[in-house]
C-alpha positions in Angstrom: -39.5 -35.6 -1.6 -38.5 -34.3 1.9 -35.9 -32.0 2.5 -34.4 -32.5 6.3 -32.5 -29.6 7.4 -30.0 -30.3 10.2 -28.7 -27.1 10.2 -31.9 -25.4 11.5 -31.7 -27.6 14.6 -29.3 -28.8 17.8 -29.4 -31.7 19.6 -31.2 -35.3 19.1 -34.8 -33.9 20.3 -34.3 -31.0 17.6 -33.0 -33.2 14.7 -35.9 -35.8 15.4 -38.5 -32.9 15.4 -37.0 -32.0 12.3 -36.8 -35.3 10.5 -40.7 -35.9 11.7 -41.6 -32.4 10.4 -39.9 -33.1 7.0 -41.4 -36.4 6.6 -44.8 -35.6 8.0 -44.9 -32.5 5.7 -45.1 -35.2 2.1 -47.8 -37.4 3.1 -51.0 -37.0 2.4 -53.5 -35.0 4.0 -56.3 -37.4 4.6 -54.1 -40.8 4.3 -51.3 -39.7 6.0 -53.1 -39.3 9.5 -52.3 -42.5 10.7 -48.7 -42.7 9.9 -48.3 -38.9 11.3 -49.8 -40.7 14.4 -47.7 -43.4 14.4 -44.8 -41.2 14.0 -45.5 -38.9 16.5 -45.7 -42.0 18.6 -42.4 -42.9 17.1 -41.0 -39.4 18.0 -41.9 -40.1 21.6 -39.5 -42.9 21.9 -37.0 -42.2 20.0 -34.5 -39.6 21.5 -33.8 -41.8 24.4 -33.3 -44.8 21.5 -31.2 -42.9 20.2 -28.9 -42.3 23.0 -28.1 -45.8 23.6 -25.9 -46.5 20.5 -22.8 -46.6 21.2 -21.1 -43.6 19.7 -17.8 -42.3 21.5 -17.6 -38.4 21.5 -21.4 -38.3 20.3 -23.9 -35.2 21.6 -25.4 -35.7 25.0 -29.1 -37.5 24.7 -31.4 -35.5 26.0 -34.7 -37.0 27.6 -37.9 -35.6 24.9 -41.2 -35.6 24.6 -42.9 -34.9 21.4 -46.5 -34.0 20.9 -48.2 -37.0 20.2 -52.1 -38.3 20.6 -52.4 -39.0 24.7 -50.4 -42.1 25.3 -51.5 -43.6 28.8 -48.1 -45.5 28.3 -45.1 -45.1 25.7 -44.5 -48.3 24.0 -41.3 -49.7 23.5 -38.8 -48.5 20.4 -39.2 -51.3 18.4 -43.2 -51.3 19.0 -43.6 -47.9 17.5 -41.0 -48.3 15.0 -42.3 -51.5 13.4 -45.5 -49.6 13.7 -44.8 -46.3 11.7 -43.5 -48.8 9.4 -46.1 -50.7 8.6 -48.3 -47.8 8.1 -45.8 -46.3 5.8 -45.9 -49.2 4.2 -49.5 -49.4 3.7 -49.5 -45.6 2.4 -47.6 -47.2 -0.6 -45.7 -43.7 -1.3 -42.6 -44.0 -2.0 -40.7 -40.8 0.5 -37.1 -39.7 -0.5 -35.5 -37.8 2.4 -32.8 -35.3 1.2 -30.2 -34.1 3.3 -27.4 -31.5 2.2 -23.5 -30.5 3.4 -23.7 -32.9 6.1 -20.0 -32.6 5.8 -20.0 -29.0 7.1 -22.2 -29.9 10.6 -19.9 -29.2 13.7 -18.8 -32.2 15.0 -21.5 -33.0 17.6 -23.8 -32.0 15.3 -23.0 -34.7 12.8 -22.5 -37.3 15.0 -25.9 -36.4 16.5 -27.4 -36.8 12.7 -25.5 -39.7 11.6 -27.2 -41.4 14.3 -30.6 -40.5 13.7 -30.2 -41.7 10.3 -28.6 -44.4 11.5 -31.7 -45.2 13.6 -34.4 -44.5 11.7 -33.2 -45.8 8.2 -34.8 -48.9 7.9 -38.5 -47.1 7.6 -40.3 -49.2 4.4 -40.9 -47.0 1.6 -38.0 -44.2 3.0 -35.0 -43.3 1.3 -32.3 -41.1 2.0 -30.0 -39.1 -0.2 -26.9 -38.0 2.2 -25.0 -35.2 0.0 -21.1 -34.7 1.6 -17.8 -34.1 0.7 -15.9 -37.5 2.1 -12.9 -36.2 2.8 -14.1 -33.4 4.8 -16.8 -36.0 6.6 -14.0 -37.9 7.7 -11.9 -35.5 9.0 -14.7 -34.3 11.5 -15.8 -38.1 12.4 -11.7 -38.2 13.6 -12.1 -35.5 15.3 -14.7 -36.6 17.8 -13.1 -39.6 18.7 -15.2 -41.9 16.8 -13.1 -43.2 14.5 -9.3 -43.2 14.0 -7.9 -41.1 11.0 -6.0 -44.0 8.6 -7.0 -46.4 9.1 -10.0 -47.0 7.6 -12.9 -47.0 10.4 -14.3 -43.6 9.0 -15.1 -45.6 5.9 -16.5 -48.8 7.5 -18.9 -46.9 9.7 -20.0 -44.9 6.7 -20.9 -48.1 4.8 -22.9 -49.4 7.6 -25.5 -46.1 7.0 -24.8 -45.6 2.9 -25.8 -48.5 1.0 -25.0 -47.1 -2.1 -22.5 -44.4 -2.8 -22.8 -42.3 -5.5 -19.7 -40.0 -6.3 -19.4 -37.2 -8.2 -16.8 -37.2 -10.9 -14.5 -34.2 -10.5 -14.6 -31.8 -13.0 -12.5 -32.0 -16.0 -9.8 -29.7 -16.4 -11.1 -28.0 -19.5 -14.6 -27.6 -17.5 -13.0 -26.0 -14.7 -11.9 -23.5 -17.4 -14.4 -23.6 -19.3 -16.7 -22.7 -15.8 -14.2 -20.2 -14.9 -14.6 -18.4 -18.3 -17.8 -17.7 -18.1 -17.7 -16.3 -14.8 -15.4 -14.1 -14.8 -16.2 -13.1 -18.0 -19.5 -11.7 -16.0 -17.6 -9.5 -13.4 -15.3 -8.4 -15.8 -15.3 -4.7 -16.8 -13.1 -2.7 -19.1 -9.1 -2.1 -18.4 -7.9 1.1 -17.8 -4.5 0.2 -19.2 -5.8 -2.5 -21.8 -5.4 -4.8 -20.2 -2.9 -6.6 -22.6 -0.1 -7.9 -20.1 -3.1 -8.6 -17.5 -4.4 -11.3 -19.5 -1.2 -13.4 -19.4 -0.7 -12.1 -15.6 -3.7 -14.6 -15.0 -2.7 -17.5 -17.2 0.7 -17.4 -15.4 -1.5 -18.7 -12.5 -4.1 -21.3 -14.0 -2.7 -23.6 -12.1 -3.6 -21.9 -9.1 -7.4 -21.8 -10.1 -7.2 -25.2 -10.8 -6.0 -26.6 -8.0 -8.5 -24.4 -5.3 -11.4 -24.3 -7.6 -12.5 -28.1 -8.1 -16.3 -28.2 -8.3 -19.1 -25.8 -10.0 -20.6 -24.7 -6.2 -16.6 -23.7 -5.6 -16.0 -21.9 -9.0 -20.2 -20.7 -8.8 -19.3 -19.2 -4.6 -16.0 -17.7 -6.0 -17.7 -15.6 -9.1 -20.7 -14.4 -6.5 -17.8 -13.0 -4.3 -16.5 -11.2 -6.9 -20.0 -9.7 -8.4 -20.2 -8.2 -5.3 -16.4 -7.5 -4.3 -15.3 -5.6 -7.4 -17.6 -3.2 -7.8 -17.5 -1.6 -4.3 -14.0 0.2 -6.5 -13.5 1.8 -9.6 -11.7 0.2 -12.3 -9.0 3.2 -11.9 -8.6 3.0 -8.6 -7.6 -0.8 -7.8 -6.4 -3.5 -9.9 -9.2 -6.0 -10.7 -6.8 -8.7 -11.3 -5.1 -8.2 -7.7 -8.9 -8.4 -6.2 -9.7 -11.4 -8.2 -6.3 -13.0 -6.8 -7.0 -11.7 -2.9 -10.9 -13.4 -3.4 -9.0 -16.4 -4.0 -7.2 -16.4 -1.5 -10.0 -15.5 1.2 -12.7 -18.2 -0.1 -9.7 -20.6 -0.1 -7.4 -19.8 3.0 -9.3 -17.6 5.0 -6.9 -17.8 7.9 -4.1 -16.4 5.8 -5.9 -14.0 4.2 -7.2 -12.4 7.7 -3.5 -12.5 8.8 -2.1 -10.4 5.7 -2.7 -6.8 7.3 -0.7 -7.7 10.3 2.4 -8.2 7.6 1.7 -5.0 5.6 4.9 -3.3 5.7 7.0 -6.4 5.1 4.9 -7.7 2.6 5.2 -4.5 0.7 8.8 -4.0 1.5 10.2 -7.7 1.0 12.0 -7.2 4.5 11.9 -6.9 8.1 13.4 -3.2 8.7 15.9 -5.1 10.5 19.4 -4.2 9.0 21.1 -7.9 7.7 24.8 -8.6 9.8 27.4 -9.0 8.1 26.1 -7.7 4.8 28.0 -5.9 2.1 26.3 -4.5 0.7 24.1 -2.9 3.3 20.9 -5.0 2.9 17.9 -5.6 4.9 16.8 -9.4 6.4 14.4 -10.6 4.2 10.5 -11.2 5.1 10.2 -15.0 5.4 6.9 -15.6 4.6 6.5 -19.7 5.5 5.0 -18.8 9.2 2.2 -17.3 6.8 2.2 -19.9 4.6 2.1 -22.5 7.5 -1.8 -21.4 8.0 -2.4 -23.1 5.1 -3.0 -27.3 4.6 0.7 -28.6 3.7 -1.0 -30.2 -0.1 -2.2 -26.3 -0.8 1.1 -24.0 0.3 2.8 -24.1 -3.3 -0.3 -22.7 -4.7 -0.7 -20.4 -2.0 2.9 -19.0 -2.3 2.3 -18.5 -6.2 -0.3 -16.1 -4.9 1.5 -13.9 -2.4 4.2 -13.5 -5.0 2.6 -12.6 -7.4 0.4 -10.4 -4.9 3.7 -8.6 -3.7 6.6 -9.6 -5.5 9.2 -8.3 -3.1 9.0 -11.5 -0.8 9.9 -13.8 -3.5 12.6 -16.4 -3.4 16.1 -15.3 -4.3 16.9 -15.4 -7.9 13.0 -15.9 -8.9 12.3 -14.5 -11.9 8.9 -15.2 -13.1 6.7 -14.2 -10.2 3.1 -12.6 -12.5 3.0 -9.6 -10.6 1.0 -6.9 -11.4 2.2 -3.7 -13.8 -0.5 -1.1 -12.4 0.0 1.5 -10.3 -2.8 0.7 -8.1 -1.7 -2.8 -6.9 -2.1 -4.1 -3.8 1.9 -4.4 -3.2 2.1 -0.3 -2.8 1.8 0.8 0.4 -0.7 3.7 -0.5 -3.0 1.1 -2.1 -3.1 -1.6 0.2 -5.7 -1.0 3.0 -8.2 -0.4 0.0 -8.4 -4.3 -0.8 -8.8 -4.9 3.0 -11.4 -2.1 3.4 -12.9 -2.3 -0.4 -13.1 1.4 0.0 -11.6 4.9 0.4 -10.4 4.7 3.5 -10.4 7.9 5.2 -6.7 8.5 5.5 -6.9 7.6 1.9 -7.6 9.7 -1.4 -9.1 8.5 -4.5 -6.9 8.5 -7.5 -9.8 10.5 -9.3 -9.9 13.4 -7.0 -6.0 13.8 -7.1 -6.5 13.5 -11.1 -9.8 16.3 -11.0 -7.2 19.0 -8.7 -4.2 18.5 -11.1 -6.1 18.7 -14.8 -8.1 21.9 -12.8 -4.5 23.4 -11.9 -3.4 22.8 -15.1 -6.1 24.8 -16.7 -5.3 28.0 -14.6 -7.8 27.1 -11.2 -5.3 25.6 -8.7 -8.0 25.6 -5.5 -8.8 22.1 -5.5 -4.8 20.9 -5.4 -4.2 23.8 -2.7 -6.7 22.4 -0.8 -5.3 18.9 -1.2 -1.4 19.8 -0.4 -2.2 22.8 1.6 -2.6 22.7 5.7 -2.6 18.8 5.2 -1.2 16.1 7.6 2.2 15.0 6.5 1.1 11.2 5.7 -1.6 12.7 3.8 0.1 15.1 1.4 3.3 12.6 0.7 0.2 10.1 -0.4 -1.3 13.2 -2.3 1.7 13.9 -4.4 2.8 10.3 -4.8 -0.8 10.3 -7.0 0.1 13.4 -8.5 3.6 13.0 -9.9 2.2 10.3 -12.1 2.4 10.5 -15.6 -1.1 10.5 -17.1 -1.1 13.2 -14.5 1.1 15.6 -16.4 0.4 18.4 -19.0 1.0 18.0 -22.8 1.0 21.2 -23.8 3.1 24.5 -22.8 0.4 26.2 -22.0 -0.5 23.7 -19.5 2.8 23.5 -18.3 2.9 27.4 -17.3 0.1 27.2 -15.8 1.3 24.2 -13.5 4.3 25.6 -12.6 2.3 29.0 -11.4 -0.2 26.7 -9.2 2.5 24.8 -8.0 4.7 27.9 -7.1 1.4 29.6 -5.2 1.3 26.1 -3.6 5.4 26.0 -2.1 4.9 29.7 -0.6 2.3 28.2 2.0 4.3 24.7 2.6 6.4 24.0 5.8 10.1 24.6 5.0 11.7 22.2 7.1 14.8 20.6 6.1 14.9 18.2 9.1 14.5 15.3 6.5 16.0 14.8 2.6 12.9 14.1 0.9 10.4 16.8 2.7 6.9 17.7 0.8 8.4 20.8 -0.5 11.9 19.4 -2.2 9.0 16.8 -3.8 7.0 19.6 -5.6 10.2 21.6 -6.6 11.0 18.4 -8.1 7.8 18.3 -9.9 8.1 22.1 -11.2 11.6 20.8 -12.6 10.3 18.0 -13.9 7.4 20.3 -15.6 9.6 22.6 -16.9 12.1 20.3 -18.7 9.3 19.3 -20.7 9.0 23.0 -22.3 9.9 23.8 -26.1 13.0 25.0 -26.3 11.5 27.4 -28.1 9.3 28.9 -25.3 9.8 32.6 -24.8 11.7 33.8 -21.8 9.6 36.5 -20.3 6.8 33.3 -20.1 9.3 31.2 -18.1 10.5 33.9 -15.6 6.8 35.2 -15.4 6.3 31.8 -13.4 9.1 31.6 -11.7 8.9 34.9 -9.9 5.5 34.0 -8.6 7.9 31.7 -5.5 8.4 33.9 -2.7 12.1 35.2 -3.2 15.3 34.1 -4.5 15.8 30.8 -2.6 12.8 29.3 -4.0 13.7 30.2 -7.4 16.9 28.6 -6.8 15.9 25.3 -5.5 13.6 25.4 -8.2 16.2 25.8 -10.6 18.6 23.3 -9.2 15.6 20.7 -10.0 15.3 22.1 -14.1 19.8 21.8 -14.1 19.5 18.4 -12.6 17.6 17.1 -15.8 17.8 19.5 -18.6 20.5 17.4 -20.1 18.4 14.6 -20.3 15.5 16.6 -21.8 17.5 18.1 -24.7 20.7 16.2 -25.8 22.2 18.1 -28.1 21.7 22.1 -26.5 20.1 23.4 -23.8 16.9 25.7 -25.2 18.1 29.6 -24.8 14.9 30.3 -22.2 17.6 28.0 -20.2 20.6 29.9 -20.3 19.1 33.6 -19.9 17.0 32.7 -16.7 20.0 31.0 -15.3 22.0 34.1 -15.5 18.9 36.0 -14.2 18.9 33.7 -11.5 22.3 34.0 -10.5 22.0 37.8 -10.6 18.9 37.9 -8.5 20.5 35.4 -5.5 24.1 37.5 -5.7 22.0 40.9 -5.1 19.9 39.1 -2.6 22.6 37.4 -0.6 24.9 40.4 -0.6 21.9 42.9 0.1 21.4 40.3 3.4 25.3 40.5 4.3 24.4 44.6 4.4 21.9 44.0 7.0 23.9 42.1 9.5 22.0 40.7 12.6 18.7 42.0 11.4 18.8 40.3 8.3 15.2 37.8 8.3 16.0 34.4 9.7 15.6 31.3 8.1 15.9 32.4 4.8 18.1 29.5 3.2 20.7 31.7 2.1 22.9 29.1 2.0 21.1 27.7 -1.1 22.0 31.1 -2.7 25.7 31.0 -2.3 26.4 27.4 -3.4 24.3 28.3 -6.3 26.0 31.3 -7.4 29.9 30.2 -6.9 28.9 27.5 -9.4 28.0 29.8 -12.0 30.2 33.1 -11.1 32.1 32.1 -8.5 34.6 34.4 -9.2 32.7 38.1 -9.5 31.0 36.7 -6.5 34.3 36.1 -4.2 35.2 39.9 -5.1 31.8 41.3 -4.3 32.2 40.2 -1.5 35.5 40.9 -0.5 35.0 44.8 -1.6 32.0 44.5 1.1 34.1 43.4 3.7 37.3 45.2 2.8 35.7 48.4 2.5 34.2 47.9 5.9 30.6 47.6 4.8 30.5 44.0 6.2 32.6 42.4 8.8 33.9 38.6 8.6 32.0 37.4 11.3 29.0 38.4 9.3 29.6 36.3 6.6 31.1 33.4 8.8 27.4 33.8 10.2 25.8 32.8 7.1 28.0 30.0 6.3 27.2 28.3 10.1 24.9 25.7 9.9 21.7 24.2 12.5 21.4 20.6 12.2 19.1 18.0 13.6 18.4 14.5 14.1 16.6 13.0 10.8 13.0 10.9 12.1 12.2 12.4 15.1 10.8 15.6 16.1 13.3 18.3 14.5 15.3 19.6 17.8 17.5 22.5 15.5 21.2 23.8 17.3 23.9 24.8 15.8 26.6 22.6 14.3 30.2 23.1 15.1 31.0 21.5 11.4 31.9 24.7 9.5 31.9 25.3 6.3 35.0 26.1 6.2 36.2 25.7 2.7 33.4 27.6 0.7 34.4 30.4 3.7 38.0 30.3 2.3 36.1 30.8 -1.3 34.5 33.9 -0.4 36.5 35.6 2.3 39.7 37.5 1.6 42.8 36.3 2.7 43.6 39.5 5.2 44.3 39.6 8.7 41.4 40.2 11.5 41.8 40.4 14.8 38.7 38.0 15.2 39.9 35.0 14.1 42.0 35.3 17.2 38.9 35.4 19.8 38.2 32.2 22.1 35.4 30.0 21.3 32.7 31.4 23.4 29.8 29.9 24.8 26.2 30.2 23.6 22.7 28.4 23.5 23.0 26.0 20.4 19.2 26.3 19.9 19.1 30.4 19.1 19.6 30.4 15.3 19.7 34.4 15.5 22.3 35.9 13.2 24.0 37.2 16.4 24.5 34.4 18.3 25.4 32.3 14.8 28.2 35.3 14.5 29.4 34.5 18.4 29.2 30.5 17.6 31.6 31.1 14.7 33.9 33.0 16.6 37.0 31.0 17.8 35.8 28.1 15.2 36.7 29.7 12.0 40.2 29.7 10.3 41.6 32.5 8.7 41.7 31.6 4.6 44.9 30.9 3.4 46.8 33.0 1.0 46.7 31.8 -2.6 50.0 30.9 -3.9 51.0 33.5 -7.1 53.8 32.5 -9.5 55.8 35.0 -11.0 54.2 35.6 -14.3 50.7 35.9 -12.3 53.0 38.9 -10.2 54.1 40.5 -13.0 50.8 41.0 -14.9 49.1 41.9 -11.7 52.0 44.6 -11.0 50.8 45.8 -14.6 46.8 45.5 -13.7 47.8 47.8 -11.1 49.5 50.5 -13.4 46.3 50.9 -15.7 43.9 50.8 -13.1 43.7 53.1 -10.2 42.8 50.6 -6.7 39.3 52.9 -6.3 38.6 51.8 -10.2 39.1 48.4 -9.3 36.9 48.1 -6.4 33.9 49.7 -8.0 33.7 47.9 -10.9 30.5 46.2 -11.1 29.9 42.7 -11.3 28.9 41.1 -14.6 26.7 38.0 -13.8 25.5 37.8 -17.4 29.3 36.0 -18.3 29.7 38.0 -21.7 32.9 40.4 -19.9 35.1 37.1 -18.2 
């Protein structure tokens, strides 16, 4: 048996080296000398034979020589043909010449075999086994020009070479499972979650399987991709199942699949970014993905549209409901996971779900370097994709203990981040959301001192309060019935320690330190003891501690545009109404002054307190019925006004 390898050659003069090689190569050593002699002289004549049959859109013939005994001249084709033959004949050994995936030969090249075979096939004693898919052999005899597609001319010059074709029976479809089974069964390692609902995530797609996967070499090439595909990853880092589905795909539609990063955003989004006319509700225009789905033979695109769904679910159809997406975390249809089943690594703007798992069980034990290091001096991209891994909930403490101790790292941890409020969901509004989040989860039975211990490690009262604001926003949902008491006693202690703060920062007028976020302070304590708070505050300014403009200065706000670089001035949008809260309802000469102008870019307390001037109103005068006159006429008979302007504020809420 000779194998004749067409791949390893180009042109006529190659392919006839080669088939003289292969064939020369099974005869005998001491009997086969004259018919190796007979075929070189054979060889010698041969190429330009060759040439002269009549194939449109074959190779160019080139002129060869072969190595042959010295011939003082070359005989004709059909005199060293009939030679060769004979002595072939007389060997009396029966030759069979194999030749595999003649089908997947460019198209010269085949056209340059089919004729040598074609030429040479009549040798006594000389068989040939041609091994190719038909379909795909026909396609690429069309495309040369030598045949015309449909019409049947592929077939008829195919049975002028193959006397007898032998097809393969496709595989049944309990095979192809069967097949499929086993393989994957091989590359298959254990679930991280289970891998209950992941099991019916691939039946939901048999069909697709089955329809790409229709012979043993195509299920065999699939499996050997995998074996060497899914362990570049751990199990807890992608989703097998979405690298299994992805394998498909590339083995299968390789176009489509190389064309898939290009599309990232909108195949993880569902949409364009582009904002949908006419739409009420505001929506965005959907991601049509049939320009994709166009890369792939028209028979094949339902099959490769069950795959992108169920790949990223957001671009299916309207009103599809069964679309056998996956349920892990780590799927290729989130945006922080998606360049790792392109790369089949970490890449490097990338952090493995591990590491980000190793820093938060270490902070949670008391050593909080390893997430400081993470969140700490990192790129923006880079810590949002850091604390998207760590806010998950295997992530999170069980225990009190573990809680505390989370809370106290992550406190350390929003002293050194940036504080900029140019955007609603910045890195540090994230991890205040995470300590609430932490918090709620205590026992209502927790001690207080253990609570505030942690709390006072944030830098000042602002922190504390945004903080807090996070633990309000879902205590309710943590305890249904009543709030624990740790709850209600730091609040109070809360309140107290912004009112002294914010009041103590009045006192310092323009030297009071910038960008302090007061403004978080006040909101927060005229929700819980609005009233002490308005007269704290009116005493400082009626007694002449503090003048309006100071406190107009507090309440005047920087803005600046949300997405680009932050470009801070001052807004001319007061806040006029929690103003009319605090301030009392008195005379000034200021509110009188002009507007005046200033650089909208200095924040300083001073030029906040000139900005306000000419833009603030003067509170109103609250409206007193006669029954509130009366007992207020008699407030003022038992109390002397010094009394009443010294009396302490009571933030605890037992005196109101």
């Amino acid at each position: 048996m000779a194998r004749f390898t067409p791949w390893a050659t180009s042109g006529i003069s190659g392919l006839l080296g080669e088939f003289y090689s292969s064939l020369s190569e099974v005869l005998p050593k001491k009997r086969g000398d004259q018919v190796r002699k007979a075929l070189a002289v054979t060889a010698s004549v041969a190429a330009p034979a060759a040439s002269l049959i009549p194939l449109a859109g074959g190779a160019a013939a080139e002129g060869v020589r072969m190595v042959g005994e010295a011939l003082a001249k070359s005989p004709s084709w059909a005199a060293a043909f009939n030679k060769a033959s004979a002595e072939l004949k007389e060997l009396k050994t029966p030759i069979l010449v194999v030749v595999d995936d003649i089908d997947r030969l460019h198209v010269d090249e085949l056209m340059t075999l089919l004729k040598v075979v074609r030429l040479l096939g009549r040798f006594d004693g000389v068989q040939y086994l041609l091994a190719y898919d038909d379909e795909t052999l026909y396609r690429s005899m069309t495309a040369s020009s030598a045949v015309t597609s449909h019409d049947g001319s592929a077939e008829r010059f195919m049975e002028k070479i193959v006397q007898y074709p032998l097809f393969v029976p496709p595989l049944l479809r309990h095979q192809q499972i069967t097949r499929l089974n086993t393989g994957l069964a091989k590359v298959a390692r254990e679930r991280v979650d289970g891998g209950g609902s992941s099991d019916r995530r691939l039946s939901g797609l048999l069909h697709c399987f089955l329809d790409l996967l229709t012979t043993p070499r195509a299920i065999d090439r699939y499996i050997e991709q995998l074996q060497h595909h899914i362990p570049l990853l751990p199990s807890d880092e992608v989703d097998d199942e979405d690298v299994e589905l992805l394998t498909l795909i590339r083995v299968s539609f390789p176009a489509l699949f190389n064309s898939l990063p290009r599309y990232r955003k909108e195949l993880v989004s569902g949409h364009t970014g582009e904002i949908k006319l006419d739409s009420r509700p505001f929506e965005y225009e959907p991601f049509d993905i049939d320009p994709l789905i166009g890369l792939v033979p028209v028979e094949r695109r339902k099959t490769a549209r069950d795959l992108l769904v169920a790949l990223f679910p957001k671009v299916r159809i309207k009103n599809q409901t069964s679309v056998n997406g996956s349920q892990r975390r780590q799927s290729v249809q989130h945006e922080e996971y998606f360049d790792r089943y392109f790369a089949m690594g970490i890449p490097n703007n990338d952090v493995s779900d591990a590491t980000v798992a190793a820093a938060v069980t270490a902070a949670i034990a008391g050593d909080a370097d390893l997430l400081k290091d993470l969140l700490v001096g990192s790129a923006d991209d880079f810590r949002g994709l850091v604390l998207s891994k760590c806010i998950n909930p295997s992530n999170q403490p069980t225990t009190d203990a573990g809680r505390l101790k989370l809370v106290e790292a992550l406190a350390e941890i929003s002293n050194d981040l940036p504080t900029d409020d140019s955007g609603p969901f910045s890195d540090l509004d994230q991890v205040l959301r995470w300590v609430g989040d932490t918090l709620v989860g205590l026992d209502r039975e927790t001690p207080t001192e253990a609570v505030r211990d942690v709390l006072w490690k944030f830098n000042g009262p602002v922190l504390r309060v945004r903080a807090w604001r996070q633990v309000e926003n879902n205590i309710e949902r943590a305890y249904t019935s009543s709030t624990p008491r740790w709850f209600g006693q730091l609040t109070a202690l809360l309140v107290e320690d912004a009112a002294d703060n914010f009041l103590e920062h009045l006192k310092q007028g323009d030297d009071a330190p910038e960008g302090s976020g007061v403004g978080y302070q006040v909101h927060f304590v005229l929700r819980h003891e609005g009233d002490l708070f308005q007269e704290s505050i009116r005493r400082l300014i009626e007694s002449g501690q503090v003048h309006i403009s100071v406190l107009a200065s507090r309440l005047t706000s920087a803005r600046t545009t949300t997405g680009i670089t932050p470009d801070w001035q001052l807004s001319p949008d007061f806040e006029q109404e929690t103003f009319n809260q605090l301030a009392p309802p008195s005379d000034d000469p200021w509110y009188n002054e002009p507007v005046q102008d200033v650089d909208s870019r200095d924040l300083s307390w001073a030029n906040r307190r000139r900005f306000a001037a000419g833009r603030v109103r003067q509170p109103p005068h609250p409206v007193v019925s006669e029954e509130e006159a009366g007992d207020e006429a008699l407030l003022g008979a038992e109390e002397s006004p010094v009394d009443a302007k010294s009396r302490p504020i009571d933030r605890t809420g037992e005196g109101r």
